[in-house]
C-alpha beads as a LAMMPS data file, in Angstrom:
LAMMPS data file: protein, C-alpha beads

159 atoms
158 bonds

1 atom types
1 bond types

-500.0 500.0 xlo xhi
-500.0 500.0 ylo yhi
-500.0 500.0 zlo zhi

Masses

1 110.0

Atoms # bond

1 1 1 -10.267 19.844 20.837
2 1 1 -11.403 17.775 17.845
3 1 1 -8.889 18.804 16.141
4 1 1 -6.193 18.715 18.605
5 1 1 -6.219 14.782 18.608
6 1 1 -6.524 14.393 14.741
7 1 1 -3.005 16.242 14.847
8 1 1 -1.572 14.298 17.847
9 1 1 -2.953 10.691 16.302
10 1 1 -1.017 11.926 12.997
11 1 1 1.997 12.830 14.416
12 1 1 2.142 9.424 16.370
13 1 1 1.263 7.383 13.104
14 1 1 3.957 9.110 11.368
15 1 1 6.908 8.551 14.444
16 1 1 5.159 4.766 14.353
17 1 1 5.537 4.365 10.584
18 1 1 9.044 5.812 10.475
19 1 1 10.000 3.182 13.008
20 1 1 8.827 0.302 10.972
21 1 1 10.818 0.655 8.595
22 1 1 13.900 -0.752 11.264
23 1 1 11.807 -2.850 13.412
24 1 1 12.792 -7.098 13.270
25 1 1 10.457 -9.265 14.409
26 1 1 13.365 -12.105 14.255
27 1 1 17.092 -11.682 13.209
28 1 1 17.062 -10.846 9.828
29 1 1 13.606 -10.829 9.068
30 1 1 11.314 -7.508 9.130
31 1 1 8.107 -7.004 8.974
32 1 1 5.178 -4.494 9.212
33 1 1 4.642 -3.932 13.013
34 1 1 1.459 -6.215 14.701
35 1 1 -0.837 -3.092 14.823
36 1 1 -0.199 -2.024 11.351
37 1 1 -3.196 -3.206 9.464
38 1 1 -5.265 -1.616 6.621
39 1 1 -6.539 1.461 7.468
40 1 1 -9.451 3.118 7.315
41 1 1 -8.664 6.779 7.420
42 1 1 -9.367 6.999 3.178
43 1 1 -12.474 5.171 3.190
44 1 1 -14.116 8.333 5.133
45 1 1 -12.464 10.377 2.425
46 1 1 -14.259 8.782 -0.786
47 1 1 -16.639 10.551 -2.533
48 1 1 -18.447 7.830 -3.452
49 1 1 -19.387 6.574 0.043
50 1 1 -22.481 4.779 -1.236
51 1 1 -23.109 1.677 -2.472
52 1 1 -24.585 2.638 -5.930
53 1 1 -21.113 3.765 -7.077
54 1 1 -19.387 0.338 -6.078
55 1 1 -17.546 -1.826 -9.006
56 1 1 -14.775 -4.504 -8.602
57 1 1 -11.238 -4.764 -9.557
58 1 1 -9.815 -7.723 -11.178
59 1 1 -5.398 -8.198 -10.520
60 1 1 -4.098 -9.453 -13.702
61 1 1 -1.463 -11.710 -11.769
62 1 1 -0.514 -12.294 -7.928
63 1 1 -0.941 -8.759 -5.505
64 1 1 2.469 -10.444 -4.384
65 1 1 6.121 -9.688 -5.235
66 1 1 9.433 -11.776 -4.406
67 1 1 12.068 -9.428 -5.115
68 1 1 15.147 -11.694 -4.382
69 1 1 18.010 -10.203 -3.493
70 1 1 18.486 -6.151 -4.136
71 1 1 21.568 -4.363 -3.061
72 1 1 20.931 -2.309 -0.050
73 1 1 21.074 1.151 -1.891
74 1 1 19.594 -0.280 -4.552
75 1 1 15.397 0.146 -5.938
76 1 1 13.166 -2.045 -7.000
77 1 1 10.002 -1.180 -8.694
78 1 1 6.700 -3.399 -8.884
79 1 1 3.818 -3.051 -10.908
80 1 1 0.510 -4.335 -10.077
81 1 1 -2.143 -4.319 -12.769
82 1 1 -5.520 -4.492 -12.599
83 1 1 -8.757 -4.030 -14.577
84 1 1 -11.919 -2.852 -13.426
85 1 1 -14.729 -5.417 -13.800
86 1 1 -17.293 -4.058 -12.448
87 1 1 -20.159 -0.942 -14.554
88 1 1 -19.177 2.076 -12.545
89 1 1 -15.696 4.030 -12.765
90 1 1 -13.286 3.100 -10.341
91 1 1 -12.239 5.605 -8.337
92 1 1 -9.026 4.882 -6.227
93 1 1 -8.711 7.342 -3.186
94 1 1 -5.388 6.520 -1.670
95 1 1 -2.682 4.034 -1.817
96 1 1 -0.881 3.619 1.630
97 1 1 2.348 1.721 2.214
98 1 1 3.140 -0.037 5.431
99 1 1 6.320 1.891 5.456
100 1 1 7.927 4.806 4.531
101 1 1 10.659 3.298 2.461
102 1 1 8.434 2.368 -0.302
103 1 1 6.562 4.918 -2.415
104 1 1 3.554 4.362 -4.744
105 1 1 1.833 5.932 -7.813
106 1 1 -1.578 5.557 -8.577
107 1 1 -3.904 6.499 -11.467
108 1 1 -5.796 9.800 -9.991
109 1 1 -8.436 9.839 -12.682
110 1 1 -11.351 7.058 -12.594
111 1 1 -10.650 4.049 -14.722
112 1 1 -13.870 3.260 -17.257
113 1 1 -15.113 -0.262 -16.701
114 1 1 -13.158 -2.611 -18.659
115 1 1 -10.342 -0.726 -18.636
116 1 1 -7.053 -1.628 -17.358
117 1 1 -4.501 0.556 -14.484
118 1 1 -1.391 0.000 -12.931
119 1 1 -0.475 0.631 -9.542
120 1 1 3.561 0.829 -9.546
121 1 1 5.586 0.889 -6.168
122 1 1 9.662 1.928 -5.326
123 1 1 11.232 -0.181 -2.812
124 1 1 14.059 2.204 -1.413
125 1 1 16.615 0.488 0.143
126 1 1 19.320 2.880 1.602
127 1 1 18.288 3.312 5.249
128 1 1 16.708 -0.423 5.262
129 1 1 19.179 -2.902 7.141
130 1 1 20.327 -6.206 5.532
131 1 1 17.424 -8.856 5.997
132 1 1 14.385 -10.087 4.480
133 1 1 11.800 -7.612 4.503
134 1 1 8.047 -8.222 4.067
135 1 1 6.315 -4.895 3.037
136 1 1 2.296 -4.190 2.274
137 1 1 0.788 -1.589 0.400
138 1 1 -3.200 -1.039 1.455
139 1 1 -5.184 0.208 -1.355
140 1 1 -8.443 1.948 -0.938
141 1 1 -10.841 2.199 -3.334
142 1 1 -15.108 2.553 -4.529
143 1 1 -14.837 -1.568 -4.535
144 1 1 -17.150 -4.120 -3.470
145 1 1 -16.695 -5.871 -0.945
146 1 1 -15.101 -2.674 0.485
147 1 1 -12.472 -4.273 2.507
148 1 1 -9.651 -2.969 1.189
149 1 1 -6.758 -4.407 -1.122
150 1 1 -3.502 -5.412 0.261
151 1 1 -0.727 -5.708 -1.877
152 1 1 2.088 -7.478 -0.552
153 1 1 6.072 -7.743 -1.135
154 1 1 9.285 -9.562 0.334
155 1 1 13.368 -8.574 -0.570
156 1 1 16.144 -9.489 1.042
157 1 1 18.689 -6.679 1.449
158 1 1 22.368 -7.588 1.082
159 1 1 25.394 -5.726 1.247

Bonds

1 1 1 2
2 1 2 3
3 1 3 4
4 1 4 5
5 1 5 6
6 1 6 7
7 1 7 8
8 1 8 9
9 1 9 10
10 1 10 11
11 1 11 12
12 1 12 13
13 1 13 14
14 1 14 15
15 1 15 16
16 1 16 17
17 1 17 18
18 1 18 19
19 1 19 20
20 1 20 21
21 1 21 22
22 1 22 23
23 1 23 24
24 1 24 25
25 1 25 26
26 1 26 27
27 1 27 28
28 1 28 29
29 1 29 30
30 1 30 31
31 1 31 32
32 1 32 33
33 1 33 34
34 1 34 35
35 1 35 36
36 1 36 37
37 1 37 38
38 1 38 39
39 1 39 40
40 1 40 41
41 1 41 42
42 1 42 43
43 1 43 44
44 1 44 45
45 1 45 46
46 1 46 47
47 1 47 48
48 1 48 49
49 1 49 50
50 1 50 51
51 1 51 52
52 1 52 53
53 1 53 54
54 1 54 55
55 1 55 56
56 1 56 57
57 1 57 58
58 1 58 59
59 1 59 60
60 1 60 61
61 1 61 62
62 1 62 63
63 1 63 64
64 1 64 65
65 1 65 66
66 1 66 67
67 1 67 68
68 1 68 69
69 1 69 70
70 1 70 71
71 1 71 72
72 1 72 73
73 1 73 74
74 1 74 75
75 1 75 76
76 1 76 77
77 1 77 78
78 1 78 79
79 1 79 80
80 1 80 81
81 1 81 82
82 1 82 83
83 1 83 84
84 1 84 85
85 1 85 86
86 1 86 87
87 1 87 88
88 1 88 89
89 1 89 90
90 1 90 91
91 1 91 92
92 1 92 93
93 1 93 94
94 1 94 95
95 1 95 96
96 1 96 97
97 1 97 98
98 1 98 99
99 1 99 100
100 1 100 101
101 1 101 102
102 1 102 103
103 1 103 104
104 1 104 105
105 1 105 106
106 1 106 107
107 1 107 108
108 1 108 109
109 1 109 110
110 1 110 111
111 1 111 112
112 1 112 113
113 1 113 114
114 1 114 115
115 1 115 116
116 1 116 117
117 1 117 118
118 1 118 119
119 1 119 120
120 1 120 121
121 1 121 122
122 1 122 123
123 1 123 124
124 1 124 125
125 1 125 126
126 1 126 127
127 1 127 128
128 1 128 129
129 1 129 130
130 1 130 131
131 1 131 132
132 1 132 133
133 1 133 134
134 1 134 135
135 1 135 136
136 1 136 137
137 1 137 138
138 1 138 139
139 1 139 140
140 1 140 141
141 1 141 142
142 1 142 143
143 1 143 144
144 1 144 145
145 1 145 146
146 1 146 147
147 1 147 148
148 1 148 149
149 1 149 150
150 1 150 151
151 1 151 152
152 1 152 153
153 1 153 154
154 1 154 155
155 1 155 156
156 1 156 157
157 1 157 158
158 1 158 159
């Protein structure tokens, strides 16, 4: 039965995440629907649930992106650097977009203390209709606090 409902909650937070992608809040403005915040679903995943294995995360610059204007059928691609500041390897266990048009990349191996990493993000823009668009990407990682990262963008699309 357990598993019944883990299959029937995915399937409606795919059908909810494919519709954000076209949802306005106001003409030509879109955003990330009200009940789309971080989740939690990865932070049950981590291996390194306990506390010993914490370390922070420094973001070389703002964890936000103004695209301007981009072409609907057009890309964009963001990076978003960071270094980890903390003693322990930083181990980043998903990277989850608020929507399905934009698709991230993540190191998969731990990055050493005082080393840097990028997390890099494609904004596709074919199915997106022309407006501004404000788009979040939650990262999830063995950080302290362990509230989650949100990395934010806005583009407007134009024909």
């Amino acid at each position: 039965m357990n598993r019944i409902l883990k299959q029937s909650a995915l399937i409606i937070l795919i059908a909810v995440a494919g519709n954000s992608c076209k949802s306005k809040t106001e003409p030509g403005v879109t955003q990330p629907a009200a009940n789309e915040t971080r989740p939690d679903s990865n932070a049950a995943k981590m291996p390194q649930a306990d506390s010993a294995n914490f370390t922070t995360i420094q973001w070389e610059d703002s964890t936000f992106r103004d695209l301007k204007k981009i072409k609907r059928g057009d890309s964009a691609v963001m990076k978003y650097s960071f270094v980890n500041t903390g003693t322990k390897p930083l181990l980043i266990s998903g990277v989850e977009p608020s929507c399905g048009c934009t698709v991230p990349e993540w190191p998969k191996e731990p990055v050493m203390p005082g080393k840097k990493g990028t997390i890099k993000a494609v904004f596709h823009t074919q199915v997106q209709p022309v407006a501004t668009h404000m788009k979040q990407i939650f990262v999830n990682a063995n950080t302290k606090p362990h509230t989650g990262h949100i990395l934010s963008f806005k583009a407007e699309v134009t024909d």
